[in-house]
GUSEGU-17942 format. One record per residue: residue number from 1; residue in one letter; x, y, z of N, C-alpha, C in turn. Coordinates in steps of 0.2 Angstrom, whole numbers. Layout:
BEGIN
   nr  rest     nX     nY     nZ    caX    caY    caZ     cX     cY     cZ
  NUM     a      X      Y      Z      X      Y      Z      X      Y      Z
...
***
This chain:
BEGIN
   nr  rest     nX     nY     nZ    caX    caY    caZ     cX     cY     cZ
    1     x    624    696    568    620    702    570    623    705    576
    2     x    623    711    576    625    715    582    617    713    585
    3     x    620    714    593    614    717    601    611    720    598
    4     x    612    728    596    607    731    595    603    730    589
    5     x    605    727    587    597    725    581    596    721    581
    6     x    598    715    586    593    711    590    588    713    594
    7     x    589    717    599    587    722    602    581    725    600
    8     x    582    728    595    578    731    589    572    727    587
    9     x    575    720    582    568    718    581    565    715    586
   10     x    565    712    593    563    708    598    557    717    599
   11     x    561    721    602    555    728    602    548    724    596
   12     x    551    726    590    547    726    585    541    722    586
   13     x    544    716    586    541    709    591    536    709    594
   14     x    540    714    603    535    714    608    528    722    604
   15     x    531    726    603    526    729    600    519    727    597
   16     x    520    724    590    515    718    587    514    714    592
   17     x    515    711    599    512    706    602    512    701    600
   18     x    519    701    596    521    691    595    523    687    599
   19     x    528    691    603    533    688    608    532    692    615
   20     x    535    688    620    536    688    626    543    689    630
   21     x    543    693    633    549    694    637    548    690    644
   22     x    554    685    649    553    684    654    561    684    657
   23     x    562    690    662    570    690    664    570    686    667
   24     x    578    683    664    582    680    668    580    674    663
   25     x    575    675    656    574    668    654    574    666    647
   26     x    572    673    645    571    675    638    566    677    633
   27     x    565    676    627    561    678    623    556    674    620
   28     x    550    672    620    547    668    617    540    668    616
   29     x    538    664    608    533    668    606    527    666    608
   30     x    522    670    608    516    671    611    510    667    608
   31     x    508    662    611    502    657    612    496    661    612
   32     x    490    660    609    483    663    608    481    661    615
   33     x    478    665    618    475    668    626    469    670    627
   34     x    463    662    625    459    666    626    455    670    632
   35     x    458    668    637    456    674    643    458    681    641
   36     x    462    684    636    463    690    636    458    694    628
   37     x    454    688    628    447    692    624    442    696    627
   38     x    442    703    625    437    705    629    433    708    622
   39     x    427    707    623    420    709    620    418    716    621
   40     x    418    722    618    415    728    616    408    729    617
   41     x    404    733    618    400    735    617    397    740    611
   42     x    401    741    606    401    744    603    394    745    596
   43     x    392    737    595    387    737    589    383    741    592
   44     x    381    738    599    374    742    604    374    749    604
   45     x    379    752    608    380    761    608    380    762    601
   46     x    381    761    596    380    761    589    374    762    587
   47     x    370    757    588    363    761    586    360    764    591
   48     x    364    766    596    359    772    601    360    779    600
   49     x    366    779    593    371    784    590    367    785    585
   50     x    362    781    583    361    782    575    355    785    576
   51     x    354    790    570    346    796    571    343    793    570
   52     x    341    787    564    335    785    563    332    780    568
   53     x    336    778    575    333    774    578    329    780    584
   54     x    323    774    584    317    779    587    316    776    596
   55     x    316    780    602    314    778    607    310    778    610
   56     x    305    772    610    297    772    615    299    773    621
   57     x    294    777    624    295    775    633    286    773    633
   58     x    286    766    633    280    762    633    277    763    640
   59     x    280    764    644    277    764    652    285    768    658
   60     x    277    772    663    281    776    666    275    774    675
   61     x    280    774    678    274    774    686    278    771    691
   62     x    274    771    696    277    768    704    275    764    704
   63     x    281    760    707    278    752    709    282    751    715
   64     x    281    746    719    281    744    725    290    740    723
   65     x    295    740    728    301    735    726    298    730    729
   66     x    300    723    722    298    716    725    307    716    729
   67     x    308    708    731    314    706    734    319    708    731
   68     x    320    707    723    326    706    720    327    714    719
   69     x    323    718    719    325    725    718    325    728    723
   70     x    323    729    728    323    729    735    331    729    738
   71     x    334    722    738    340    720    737    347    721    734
   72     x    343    724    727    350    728    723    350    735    724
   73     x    344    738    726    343    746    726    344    748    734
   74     x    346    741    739    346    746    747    342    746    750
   75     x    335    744    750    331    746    752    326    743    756
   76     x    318    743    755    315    736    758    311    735    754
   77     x    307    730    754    304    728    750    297    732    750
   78     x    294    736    746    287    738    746    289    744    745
   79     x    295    746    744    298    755    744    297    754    737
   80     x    294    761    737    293    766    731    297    766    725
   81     x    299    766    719    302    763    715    298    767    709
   82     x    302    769    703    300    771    697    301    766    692
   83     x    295    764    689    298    761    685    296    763    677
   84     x    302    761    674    302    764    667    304    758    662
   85     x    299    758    657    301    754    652    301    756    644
   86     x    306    754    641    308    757    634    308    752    631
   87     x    306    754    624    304    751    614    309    754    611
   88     x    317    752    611    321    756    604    321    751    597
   89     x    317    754    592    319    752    586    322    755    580
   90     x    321    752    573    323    755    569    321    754    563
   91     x    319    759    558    315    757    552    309    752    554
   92     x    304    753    561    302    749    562    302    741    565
   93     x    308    742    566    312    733    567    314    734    576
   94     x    311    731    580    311    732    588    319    728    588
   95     x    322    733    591    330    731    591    331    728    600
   96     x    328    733    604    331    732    610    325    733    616
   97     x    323    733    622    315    732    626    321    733    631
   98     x    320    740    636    324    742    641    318    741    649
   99     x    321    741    655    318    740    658    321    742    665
  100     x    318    748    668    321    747    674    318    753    681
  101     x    322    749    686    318    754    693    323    758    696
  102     x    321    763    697    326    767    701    321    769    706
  103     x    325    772    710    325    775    720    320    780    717
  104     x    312    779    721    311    784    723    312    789    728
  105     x    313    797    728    313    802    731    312    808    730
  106     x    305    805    736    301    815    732    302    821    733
  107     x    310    820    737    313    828    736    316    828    731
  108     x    319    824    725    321    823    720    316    824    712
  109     x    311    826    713    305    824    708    312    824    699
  110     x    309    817    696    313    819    693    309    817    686
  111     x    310    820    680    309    821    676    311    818    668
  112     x    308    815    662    311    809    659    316    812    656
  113     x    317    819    653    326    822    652    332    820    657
  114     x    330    820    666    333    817    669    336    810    669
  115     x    328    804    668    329    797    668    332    796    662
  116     x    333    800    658    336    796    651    343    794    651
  117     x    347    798    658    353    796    657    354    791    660
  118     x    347    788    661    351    779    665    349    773    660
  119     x    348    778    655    347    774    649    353    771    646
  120     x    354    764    644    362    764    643    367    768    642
  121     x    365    771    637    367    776    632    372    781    637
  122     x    368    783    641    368    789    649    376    787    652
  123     x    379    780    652    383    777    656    388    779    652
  124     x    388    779    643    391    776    641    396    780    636
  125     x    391    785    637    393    790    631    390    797    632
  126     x    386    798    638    387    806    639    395    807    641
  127     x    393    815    642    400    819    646    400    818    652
  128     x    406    820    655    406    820    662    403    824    665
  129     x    399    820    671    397    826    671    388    825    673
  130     x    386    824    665    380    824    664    376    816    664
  131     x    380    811    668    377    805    670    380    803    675
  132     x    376    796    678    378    794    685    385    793    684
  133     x    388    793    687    396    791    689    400    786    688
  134     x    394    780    691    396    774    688    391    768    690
  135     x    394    763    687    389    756    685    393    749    685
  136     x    387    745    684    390    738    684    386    735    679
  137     x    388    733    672    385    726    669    387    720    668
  138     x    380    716    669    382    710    669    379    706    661
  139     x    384    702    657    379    701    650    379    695    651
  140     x    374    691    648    371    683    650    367    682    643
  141     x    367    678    640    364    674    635    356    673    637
  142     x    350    672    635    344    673    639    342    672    633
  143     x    333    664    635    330    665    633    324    670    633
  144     x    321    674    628    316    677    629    309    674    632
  145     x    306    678    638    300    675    641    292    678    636
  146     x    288    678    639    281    681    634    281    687    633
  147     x    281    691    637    282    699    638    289    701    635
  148     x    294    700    635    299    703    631    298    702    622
  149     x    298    693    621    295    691    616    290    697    612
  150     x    284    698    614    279    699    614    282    710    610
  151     x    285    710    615    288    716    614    292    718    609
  152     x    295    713    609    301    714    603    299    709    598
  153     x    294    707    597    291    703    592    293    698    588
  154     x    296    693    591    300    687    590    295    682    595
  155     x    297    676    593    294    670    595    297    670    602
  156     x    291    668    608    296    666    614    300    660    615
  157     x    306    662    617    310    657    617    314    658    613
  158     x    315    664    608    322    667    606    326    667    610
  159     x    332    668    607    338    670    611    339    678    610
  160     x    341    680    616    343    688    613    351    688    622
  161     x    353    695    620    357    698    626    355    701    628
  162     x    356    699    636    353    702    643    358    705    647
  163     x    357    712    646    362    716    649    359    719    656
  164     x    363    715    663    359    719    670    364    724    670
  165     x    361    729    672    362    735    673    361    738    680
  166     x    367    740    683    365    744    690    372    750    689
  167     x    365    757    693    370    763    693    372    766    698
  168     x    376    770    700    375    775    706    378    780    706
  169     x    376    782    712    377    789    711    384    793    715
  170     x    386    799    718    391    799    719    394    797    725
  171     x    389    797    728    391    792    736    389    786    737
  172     x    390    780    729    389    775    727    384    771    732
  173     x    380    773    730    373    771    734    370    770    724
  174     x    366    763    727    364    759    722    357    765    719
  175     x    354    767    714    350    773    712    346    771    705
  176     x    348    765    701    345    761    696    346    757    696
  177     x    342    750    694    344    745    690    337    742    685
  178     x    341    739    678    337    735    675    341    732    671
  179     x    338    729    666    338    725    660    337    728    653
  180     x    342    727    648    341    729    642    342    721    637
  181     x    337    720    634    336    713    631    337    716    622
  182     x    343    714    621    344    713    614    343    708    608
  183     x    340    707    604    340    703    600    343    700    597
  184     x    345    696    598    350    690    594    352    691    589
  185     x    346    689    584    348    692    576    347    699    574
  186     x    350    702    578    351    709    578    357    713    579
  187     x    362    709    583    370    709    586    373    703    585
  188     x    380    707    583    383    701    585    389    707    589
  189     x    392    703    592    400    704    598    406    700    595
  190     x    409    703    594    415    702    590    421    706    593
  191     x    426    701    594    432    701    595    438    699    592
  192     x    443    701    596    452    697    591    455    696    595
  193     x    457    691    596    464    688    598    472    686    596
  194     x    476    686    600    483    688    597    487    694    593
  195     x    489    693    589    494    697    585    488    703    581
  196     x    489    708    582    485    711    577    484    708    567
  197     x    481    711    565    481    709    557    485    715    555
  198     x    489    713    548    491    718    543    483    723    543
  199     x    485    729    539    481    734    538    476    728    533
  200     x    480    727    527    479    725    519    474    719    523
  201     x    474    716    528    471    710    529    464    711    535
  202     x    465    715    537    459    721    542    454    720    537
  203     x    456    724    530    452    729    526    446    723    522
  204     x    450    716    523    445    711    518    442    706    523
  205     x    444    708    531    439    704    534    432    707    537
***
C-alpha cells in the first residue's frame, strides 16, 4: 500500500472514532470510555415541546428564605422569596412537580409571563435574549417524599429524577432556584458510547 492510502483510511478511522492517534507512537484502536458518556436532556425538553402537555401553576406567594435558600440565593435567611410551584402533565398523566424560589424585588414586580422563563424550558430553549443567561443543574436519583408523591400521584417512595436547578442573571448573581422532580416510569436517559452505529443499524435500535 502506498502512505497515502494509508493515510487515508487511518483519517477514515479517526473520523468514525475507532482509533487513536499518539505522536511519536502511533495508531491504535479505541477502548470503550465510559467517562466520555454524557446524558441529554432531551426526553424532558421534549415534552415541554409537546402541545398536548398542560402546565399547572398550583401555587404562587411569598415566603420567608429558610437556610438552604438563603445560602444559594445570596441572601439571609427570612428574605423575601417568591415561591412558585408547577403540575406539568399529559393526557392527564402528572409527568413532572416543578418547584422553585426566586429573589424578591419590589422594584422588579414581576409577573408569571416573566417567571415562566425560569421554568426549565426558559434555560433551555428560549432565544437569546429572552431568558436568564445562564444556570447550573444538578441531576441525582431521588426517592419521592409525601408531597411530591402525593402530587405526581405515585406511591411514596418512588424513584423519579431530581433535577437542582439554579439561575442567574447577567451580573451572575444567583436570581432562582428549584427542583423539577421527574418520574421514573416516565423518562428514561439514554446514551452511546464508542464508535457510532451504521445508519442501517441506528434505524432497528
Amino acid at each position: 500500500m502506498s502512505p497515502m492510502t494509508v493515510r487515508r483510511a487511518i483519517n477514515i478511522l479517526l473520523d468514525r472514532q475507532l482509533v487513536t492517534t499518539t505522536q511519536g507512537k502511533g495508531t491504535f484502536v479505541r477502548s470503550l470510555e465510559l467517562s466520555e458518556a454524557v446524558f441529554r436532556l432531551q426526553p424532558i425538553t421534549e415534552v415541554l415541546d409537546d402541545e398536548s402537555v398542560d402546565v399547572s401553576l398550583l401555587e404562587a406567594k411569598i415566603v420567608p428564605a429558610d437556610e438552604r435558600v438563603a445560602t444559594t440565593l445570596g441572601g439571609r435567611v427570612g428574605d423575601r422569596t417568591i415561591l412558585m410551584r408547577r403540575l406539568i402533565s399529559r393526557a392527564g398523566v402528572p409527568l413532572m412537580y416543578q418547584m422553585e424560589q426566586l429573589v424578591y424585588d419590589e422594584s422588579r414586580p414581576l409577573v408569571e409571563a416573566q417567571l415562566q422563563v425560569t421554568l426549565l424550558k426558559g434555560l433551555l430553549r428560549a432565544a437569546p435574549g429572552e431568558s436568564m443567561p445562564g444556570g447550573e443543574l444538578v441531576i441525582e436519583a431521588v426517592s419521592l417524599g409525601p408531597e411530591e408523591a402525593a402530587i405526581l400521584s405515585v406511591p411514596v417512595g418512588s424513584p423519579a429524577f431530581c433535577l437542582e436547578q439554579t439561575f442567574y442573571d447577567f451580573d451572575g448573581r444567583p436570581v432562582s432556584w428549584g427542583r423539577l422532580f421527574c418520574r421514573a416510569d416516565q423518562f428514561r436517559l439514554r446514551t452511546r458510547i464508542g464508535a457510532p452505529l451504521p445508519p442501517s443499524v441506528e434505524e432497528d435500535v
